[in-house]
C-alpha positions as CSV (number, residue, x, y, z in Angstrom):
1,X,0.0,0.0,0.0
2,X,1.4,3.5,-1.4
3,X,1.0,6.2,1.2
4,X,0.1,9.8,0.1
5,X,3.1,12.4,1.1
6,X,1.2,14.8,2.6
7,X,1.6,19.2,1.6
8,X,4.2,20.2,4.6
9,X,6.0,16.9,4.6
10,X,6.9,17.5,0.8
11,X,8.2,20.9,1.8
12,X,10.3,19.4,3.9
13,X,12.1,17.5,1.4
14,X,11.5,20.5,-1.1
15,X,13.8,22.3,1.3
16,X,15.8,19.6,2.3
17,X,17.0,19.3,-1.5
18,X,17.5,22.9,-1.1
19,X,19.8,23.0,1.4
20,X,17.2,24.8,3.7
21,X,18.4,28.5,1.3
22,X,15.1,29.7,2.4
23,X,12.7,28.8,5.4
24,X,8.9,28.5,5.1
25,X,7.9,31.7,6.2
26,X,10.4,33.4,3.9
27,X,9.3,31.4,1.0
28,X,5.7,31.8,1.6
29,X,5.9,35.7,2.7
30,X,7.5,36.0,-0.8
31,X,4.8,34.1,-2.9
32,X,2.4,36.2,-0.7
33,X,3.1,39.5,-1.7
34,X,3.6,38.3,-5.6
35,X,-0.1,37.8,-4.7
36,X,0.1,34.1,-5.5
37,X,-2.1,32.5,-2.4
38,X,-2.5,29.1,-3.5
39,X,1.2,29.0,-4.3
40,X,2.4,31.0,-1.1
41,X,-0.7,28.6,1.4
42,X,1.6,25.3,1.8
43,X,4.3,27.3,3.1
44,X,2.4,29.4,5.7
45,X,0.7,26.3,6.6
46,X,4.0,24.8,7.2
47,X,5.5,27.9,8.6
48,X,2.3,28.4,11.5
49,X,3.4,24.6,12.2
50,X,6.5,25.3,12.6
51,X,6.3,28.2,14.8
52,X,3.6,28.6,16.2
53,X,4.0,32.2,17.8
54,X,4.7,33.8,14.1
55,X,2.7,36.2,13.9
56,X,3.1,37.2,10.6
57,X,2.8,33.7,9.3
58,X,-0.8,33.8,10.7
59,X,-1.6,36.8,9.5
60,X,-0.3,36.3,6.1
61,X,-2.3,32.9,6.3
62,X,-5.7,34.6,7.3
63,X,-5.4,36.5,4.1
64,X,-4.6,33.8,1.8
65,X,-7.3,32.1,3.2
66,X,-10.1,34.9,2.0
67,X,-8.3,35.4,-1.3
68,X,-9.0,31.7,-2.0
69,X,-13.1,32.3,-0.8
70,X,-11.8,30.4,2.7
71,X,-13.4,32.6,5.5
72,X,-14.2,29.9,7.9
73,X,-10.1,28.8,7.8
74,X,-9.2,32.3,8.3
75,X,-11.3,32.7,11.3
76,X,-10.0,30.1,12.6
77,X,-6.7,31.0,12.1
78,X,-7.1,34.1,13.3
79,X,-8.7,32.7,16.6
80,X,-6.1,30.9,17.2
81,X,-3.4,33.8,17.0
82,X,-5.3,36.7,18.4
83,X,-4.4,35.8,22.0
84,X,-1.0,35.9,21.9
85,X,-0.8,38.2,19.0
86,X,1.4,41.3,20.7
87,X,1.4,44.3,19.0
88,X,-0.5,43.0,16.2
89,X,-4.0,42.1,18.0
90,X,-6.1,45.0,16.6
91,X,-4.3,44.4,13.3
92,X,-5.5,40.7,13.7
93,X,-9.0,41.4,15.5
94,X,-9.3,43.7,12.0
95,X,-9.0,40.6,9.8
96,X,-11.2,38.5,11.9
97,X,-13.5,41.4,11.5
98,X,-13.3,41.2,7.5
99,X,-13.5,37.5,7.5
100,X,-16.7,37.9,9.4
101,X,-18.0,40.8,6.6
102,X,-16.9,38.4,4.1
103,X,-19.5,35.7,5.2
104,X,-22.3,38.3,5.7
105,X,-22.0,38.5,9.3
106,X,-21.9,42.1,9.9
107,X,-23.2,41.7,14.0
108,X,-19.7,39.5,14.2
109,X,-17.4,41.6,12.2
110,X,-18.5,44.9,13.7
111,X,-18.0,43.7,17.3
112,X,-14.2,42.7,15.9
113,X,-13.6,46.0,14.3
114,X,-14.8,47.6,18.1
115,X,-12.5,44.7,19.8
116,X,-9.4,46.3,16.7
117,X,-10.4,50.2,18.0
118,X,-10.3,49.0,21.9
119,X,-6.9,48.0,21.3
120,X,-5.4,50.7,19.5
121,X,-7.6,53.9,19.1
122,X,-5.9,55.1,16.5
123,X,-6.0,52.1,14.0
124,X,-8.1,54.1,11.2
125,X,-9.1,51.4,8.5
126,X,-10.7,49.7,11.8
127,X,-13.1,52.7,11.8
128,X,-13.8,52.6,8.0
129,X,-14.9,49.1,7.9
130,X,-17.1,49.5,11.2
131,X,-18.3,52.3,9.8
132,X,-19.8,50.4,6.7
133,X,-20.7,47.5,9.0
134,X,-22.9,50.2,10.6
135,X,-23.9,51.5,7.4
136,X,-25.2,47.9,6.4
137,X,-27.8,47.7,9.1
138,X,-29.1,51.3,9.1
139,X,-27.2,52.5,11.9
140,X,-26.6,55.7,10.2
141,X,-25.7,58.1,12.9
142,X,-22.9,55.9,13.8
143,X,-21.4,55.4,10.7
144,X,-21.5,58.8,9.9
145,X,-19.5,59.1,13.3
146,X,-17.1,56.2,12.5
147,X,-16.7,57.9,9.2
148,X,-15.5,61.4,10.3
149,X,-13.2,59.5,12.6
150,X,-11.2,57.8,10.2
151,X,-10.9,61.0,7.8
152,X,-9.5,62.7,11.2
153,X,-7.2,59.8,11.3
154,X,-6.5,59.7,7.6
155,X,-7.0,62.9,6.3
156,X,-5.2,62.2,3.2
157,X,-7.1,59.1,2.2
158,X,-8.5,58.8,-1.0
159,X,-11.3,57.5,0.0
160,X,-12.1,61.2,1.5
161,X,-14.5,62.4,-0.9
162,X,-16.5,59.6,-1.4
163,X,-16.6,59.3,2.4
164,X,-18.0,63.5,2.1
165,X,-20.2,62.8,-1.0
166,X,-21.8,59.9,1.3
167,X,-22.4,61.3,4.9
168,X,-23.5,64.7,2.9
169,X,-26.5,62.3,1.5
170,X,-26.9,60.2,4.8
171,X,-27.3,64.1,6.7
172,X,-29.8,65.5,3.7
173,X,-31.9,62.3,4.2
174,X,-31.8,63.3,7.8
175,X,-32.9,66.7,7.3
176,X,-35.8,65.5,4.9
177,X,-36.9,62.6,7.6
178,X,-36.4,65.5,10.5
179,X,-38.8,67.8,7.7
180,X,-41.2,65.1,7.2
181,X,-41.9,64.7,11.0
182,X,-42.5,67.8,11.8
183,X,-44.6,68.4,8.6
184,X,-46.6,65.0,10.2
185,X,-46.9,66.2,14.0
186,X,-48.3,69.6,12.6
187,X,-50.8,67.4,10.0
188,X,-52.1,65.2,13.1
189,X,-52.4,68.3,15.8
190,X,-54.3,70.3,13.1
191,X,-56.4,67.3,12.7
192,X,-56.6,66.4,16.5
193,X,-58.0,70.3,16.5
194,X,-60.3,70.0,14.1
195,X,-61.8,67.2,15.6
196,X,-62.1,68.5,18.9
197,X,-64.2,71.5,17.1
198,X,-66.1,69.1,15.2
199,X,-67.0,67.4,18.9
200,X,-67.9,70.4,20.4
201,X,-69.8,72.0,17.9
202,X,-72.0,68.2,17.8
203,X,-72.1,68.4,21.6
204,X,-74.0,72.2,21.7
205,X,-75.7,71.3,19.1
206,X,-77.3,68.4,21.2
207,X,-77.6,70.5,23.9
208,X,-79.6,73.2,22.4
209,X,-81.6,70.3,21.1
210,X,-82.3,69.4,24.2
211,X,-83.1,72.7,25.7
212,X,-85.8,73.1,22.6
213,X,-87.3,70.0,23.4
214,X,-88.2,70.5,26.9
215,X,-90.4,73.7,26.0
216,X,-92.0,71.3,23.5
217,X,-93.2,68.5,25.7
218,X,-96.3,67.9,27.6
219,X,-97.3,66.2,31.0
220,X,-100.6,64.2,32.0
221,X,-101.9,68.1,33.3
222,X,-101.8,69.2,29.6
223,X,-103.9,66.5,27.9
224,X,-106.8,68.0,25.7
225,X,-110.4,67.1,26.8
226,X,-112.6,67.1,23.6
227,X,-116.7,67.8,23.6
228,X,-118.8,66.4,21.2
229,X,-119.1,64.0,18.4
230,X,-117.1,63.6,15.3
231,X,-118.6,64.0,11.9
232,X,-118.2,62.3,8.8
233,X,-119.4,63.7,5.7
């Protein structure tokens, strides 16, 4: 019986052949930013198994992972680093939060890009993507508020006027809803008024109605006694 030679373990005799020129991490950082990630994904595998406190590695990894439509492995992944992650936990809380987006969890991936701006306040692209997490589910107030922070943080970004363009139509939508309230409250009071005229005028109506009728009516000491016989012709 043949055995299959598993990913890592041909690695290991990739780089063994090699004279070990290059470790995992090195090879698979390199085939990561040539944006190959099914190329550069044995070698951070094997490079996470091999040390298991690389940071980088896991990082790296995470986003290999979503490139190749894997958000469940880079969750995972990124569970298992953010812990002992250092210096890089809100960069790695941030990636958990887009893996979350990515599977159309915005509840998830907006409590990670929170969990990214707990850690470090100043981590702006934490901000942006809450902000369209927020965006997403209505919350418009505070994306609008996320949004203004990250252009404090970034006020170079590109992404600045389309950011303006966007909270500019969020705010005139406000103003309209704000107009349209106020336009209803005044509607329903005027209404509420006139029917509160319509009720009294119906209620002194009745009660002049009333007032007429008691002149009108007669008691036992009013009936009419008639004399006589009645005629027919």
């Amino acid at each position: 019986m043949v055995k299959r030679i598993g990913p890592l373990l041909v690695l290991i005799l990739f780089l063994g052949k090699q004279g070990f020129t290059q470790d995992l991490f090195a090879r698979g950082e390199e085939l990561f930013m040539l944006n190959k990630p099914a190329e550069a994904l044995p070698f951070l595998e094997g490079a996470i198994g091999e040390d298991p406190d690389n940071v980088r590695a896991f990082l790296y990894l995470g986003v290999v992972y979503l490139q190749l439509e894997k958000p469940d492995d880079a969750i995972a992944v990124y569970r298992d680093i953010l812990p002992r992650a250092g210096e890089e936990r809100a960069r790695v809380a941030f990636n958990m939060g887009n893996a979350y987006f990515s599977k159309g969890n915005a509840d998830s991936a907006e409590q990670f890009y929170t969990r990214a701006i707990e850690t470090d306040s100043a981590y702006g692209p934490a901000y942006l993507n809450r902000a369209n997490t927020r965006l997403q589910r209505g919350a418009l107030q505070e994306a609008i508020a996320d949004y203004e922070q990250y252009l404090a943080l970034e006020p170079d970004s590109p992404k600045r006027p389309s950011i303006e363009q966007l909270t500019a139509l969020i705010r005139a939508e406000f103003a309209a809803e704000e107009r349209r309230r106020i336009l209803a409250e005044e509607e329903a009071a005027a209404e509420a008024e006139r029917r509160q005229r319509l009720l009294e005028e119906v209620s002194a109506s009745l009660r002049t109605s009333a007032e007429e009728s008691q002149g009108l009516s007669a008691g036992a000491e009013d009936v009419l006694n008639y004399e006589g016989e009645f005629e027919l012709e």
